[in-house]
C-alpha positions in Angstrom: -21.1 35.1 82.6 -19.9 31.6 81.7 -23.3 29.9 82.4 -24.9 30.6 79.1 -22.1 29.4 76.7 -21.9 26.3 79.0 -25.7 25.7 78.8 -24.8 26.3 74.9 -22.1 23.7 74.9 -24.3 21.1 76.3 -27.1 21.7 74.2 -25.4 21.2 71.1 -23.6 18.1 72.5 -27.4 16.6 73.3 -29.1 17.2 69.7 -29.9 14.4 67.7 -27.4 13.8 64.6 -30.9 13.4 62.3 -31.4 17.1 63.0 -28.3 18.8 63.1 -25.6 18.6 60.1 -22.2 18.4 60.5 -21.5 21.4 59.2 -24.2 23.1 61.2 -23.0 22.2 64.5 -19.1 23.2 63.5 -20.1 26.4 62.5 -21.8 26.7 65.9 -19.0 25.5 68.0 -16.4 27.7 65.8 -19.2 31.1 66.7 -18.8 30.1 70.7 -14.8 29.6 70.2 -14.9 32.9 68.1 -17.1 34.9 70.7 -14.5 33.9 73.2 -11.1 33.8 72.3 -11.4 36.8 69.7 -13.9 39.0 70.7 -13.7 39.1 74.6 -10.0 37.4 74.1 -10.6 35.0 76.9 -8.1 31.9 77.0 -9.2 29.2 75.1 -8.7 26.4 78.0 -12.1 27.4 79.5 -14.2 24.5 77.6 -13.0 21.5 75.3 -15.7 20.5 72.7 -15.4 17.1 70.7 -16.1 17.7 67.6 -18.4 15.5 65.8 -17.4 13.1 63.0 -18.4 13.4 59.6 -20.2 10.4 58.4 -18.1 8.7 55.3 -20.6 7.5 52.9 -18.8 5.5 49.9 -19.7 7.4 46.3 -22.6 6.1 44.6 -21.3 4.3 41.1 -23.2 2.8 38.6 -21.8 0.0 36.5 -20.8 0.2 32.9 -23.8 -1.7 31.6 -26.3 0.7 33.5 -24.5 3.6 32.1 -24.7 2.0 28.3 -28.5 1.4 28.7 -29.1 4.8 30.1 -27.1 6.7 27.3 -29.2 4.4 24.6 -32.1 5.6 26.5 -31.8 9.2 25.8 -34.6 11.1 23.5 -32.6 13.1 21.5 -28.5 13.8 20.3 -28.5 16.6 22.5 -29.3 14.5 25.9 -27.2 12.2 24.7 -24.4 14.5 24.6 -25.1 15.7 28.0 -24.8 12.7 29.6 -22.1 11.5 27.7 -20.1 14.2 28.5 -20.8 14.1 32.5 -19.5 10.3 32.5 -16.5 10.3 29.8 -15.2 13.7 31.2 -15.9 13.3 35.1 -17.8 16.8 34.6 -19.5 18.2 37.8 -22.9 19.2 36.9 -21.9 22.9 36.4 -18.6 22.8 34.6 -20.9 20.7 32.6 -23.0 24.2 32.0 -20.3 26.5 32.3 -18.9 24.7 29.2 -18.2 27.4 25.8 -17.6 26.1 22.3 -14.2 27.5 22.7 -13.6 24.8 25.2 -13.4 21.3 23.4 -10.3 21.3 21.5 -10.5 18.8 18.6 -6.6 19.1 17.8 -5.6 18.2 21.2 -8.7 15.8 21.9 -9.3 17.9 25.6 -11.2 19.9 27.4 -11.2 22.8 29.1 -12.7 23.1 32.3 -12.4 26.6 33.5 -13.0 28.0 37.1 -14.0 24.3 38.9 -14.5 23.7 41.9 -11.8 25.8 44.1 -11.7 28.2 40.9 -9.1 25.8 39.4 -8.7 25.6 35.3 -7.8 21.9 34.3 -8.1 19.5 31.3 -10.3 16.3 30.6 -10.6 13.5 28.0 -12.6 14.6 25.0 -13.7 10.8 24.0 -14.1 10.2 20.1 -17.2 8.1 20.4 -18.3 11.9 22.1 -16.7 14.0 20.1 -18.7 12.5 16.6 -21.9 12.4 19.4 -21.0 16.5 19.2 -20.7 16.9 15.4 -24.0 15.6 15.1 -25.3 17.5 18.0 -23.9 21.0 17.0 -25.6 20.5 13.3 -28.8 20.2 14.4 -28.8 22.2 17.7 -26.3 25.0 16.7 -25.8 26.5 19.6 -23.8 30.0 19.8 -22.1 30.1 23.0 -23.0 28.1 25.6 -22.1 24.2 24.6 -25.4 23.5 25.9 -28.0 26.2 25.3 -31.9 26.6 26.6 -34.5 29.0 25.0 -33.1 32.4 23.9 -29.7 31.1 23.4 -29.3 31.2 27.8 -26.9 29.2 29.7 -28.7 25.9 29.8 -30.1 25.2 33.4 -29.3 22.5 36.3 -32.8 21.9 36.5 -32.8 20.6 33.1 -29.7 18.4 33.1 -31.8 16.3 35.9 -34.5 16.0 34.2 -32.7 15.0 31.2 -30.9 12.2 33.7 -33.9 10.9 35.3 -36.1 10.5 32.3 -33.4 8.6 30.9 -32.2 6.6 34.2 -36.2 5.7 34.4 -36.6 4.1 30.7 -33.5 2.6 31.0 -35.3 0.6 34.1 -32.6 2.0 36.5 -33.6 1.5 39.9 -31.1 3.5 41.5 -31.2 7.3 42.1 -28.5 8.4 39.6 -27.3 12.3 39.3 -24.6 14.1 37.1 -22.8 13.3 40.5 -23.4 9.8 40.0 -21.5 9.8 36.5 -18.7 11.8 38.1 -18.2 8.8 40.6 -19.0 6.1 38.0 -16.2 7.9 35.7 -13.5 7.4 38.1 -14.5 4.4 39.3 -14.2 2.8 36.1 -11.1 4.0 35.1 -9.4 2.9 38.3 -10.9 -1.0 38.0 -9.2 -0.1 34.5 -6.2 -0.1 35.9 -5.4 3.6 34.9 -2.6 5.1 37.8 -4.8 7.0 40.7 -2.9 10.1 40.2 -3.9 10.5 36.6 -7.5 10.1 38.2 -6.7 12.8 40.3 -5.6 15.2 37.6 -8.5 14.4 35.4 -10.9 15.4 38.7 -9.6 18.3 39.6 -8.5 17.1 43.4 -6.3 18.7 44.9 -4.6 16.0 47.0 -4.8 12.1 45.9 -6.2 11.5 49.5 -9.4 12.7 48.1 -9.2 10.5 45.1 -8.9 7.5 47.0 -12.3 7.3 48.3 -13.1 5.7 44.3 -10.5 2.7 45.1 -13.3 1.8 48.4 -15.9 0.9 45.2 -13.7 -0.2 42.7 -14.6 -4.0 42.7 -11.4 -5.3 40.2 -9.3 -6.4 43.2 -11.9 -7.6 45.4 -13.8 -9.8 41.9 -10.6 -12.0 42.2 -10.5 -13.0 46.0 -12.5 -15.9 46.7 -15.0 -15.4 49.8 -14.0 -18.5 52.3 -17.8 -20.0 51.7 -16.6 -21.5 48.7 -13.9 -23.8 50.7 -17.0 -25.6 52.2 -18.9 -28.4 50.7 -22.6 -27.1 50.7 -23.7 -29.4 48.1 
C-alpha cells in the first residue's frame, strides 16, 4: 500500500533540476500530500519531503542609454508609443494591451491599469514627453477602443508587441535579449537609483508586499557606483 507513493517520493527527489520545474515537482509533491491526508485521510507524519528551492535569478535591466537608443530606434509613432509606454509606466505586456482610451487621464496625468496581475485596479505615471508621443500617435493611427489597435480595429496582439521590441532592440545594436518584461524591470530600477522611496515603487507596480519590490534594490547600481573596490588601494602601476 505505501510502497508506490514511496517509490514516488524517491523518484521525484532523484530527477534532474534541468528537467523538472519548480513548479512541476510542487504540484507533484502537493498531489501525493493531497492523495493522502484528504482523500484516504491518512496522518500526514508518514513521509517528510524537502521541498525544493526556487532559483532567485536577479531581474534583467537595461540601462538608460540602451533604453534611449532603442526608443530612437523605433519605425513608426505607434511603436514608439508602445514602448514608451511599457518603460515610463512599468506596464506588463498585457495591461499594456488591455489598455482603453478611457484609461489615460490627461487632467490627472495617470493611468489606469484595470484588472492586473491578481485582478487589482491601480494608477501609473502618464509621462509628458509620452503623453505628446500619444497626441501624435492617436492623429495618425486613430484608434477606436483599444489604445493599441491591430487590423479590424482588434485588441492589438502580444505577438506583435515583441516583434515591435526586438526589431527595435536589434537596430538599436542591443545585444541583450530585452522583453516588455525587461522595461518593467528597467522602470523600477531606474527610479530607485533615482532615489524615489521603494514603497512608491511598489504602488506604481502593483505588488502587493514591498518584499517583492525589493528584488530591483539587488540591480540598482547608485549605492554600489560610490564604494571603491579594495584593488584600487594597491599600486599596480
Amino acid at each position: 500500500m505505501y510502497l508506490i507513493p514511496i517509490l514516488g517520493i524517491k523518484w521525484l527527489l532523484v530527477i534532474p533540476k534541468t528537467e523538472v520545474q519548480y513548479k512541476d515537482v510542487n504540484q507533484m509533491i502537493n498531489s501525493i500530500k493531497f492523495s493522502f491526508e484528504v482523500v484516504m485521510q491518512m496522518p500526514n507524519h508518514f513521509y517528510s519531503i524537502e521541498r525544493p528551492r526556487k532559483k532567485e535569478s536577479l531581474p534583467k535591466v537595461i540601462s538608460l542609454e540602451e533604453v534611449q537608443h532603442i526608443i530612437k530606434s523605433t519605425n513608426n509613432i505607434k511603436h514608439k508609443c508602445i514602448i514608451c509606454l511599457l518603460y515610463s509606466a512599468g506596464l506588463r505586456r498585457g495591461e499594456l494591451l488591455n489598455l482603453k482610451l478611457e484609461d489615460i487621464d490627461i487632467k490627472r496625468m495617470v493611468i489606469l491599469v484595470r484588472n492586473g496581475k491578481g485582478g487589482k485596479d491601480r494608477l501609473t505615471i502618464l509621462s509628458k514627453s509620452v503623453l505628446n508621443n500619444l497626441r501624435e500617435y492617436f492623429k495618425k493611427w486613430k484608434p477606436k477602443t483599444y489604445l493599441f489597435e491591430g487590423e479590424e480595429g482588434k485588441q492589438y496582439s502580444g505577438t506583435s508587441v515583441n516583434r515591435v521590441i526586438q526589431g527595435a532592440s536589434k537596430r538599436a545594436g542591443i545585444k541583450k535579449r530585452v522583453s516588455a518584461h525587461t522595461f518593467r524591470h528597467s522602470f523600477a530600477t531606474h527610479l530607485l537609483e533615482n532615489g524615489t522611496d521603494l514603497r512608491y515603487v511598489q504602488v506604481l507596480l502593483g505588488h502587493s508586499s514591498t518584499k517583492t519590490t525589493e528584488i530591483y534594490t539587488q540591480v540598482a547600481i547608485h549605492k554600489i557606483k560610490v564604494i571603491k573596490s579594495p584593488i584600487e588601494l594597491l599600486n599596480l602601476t
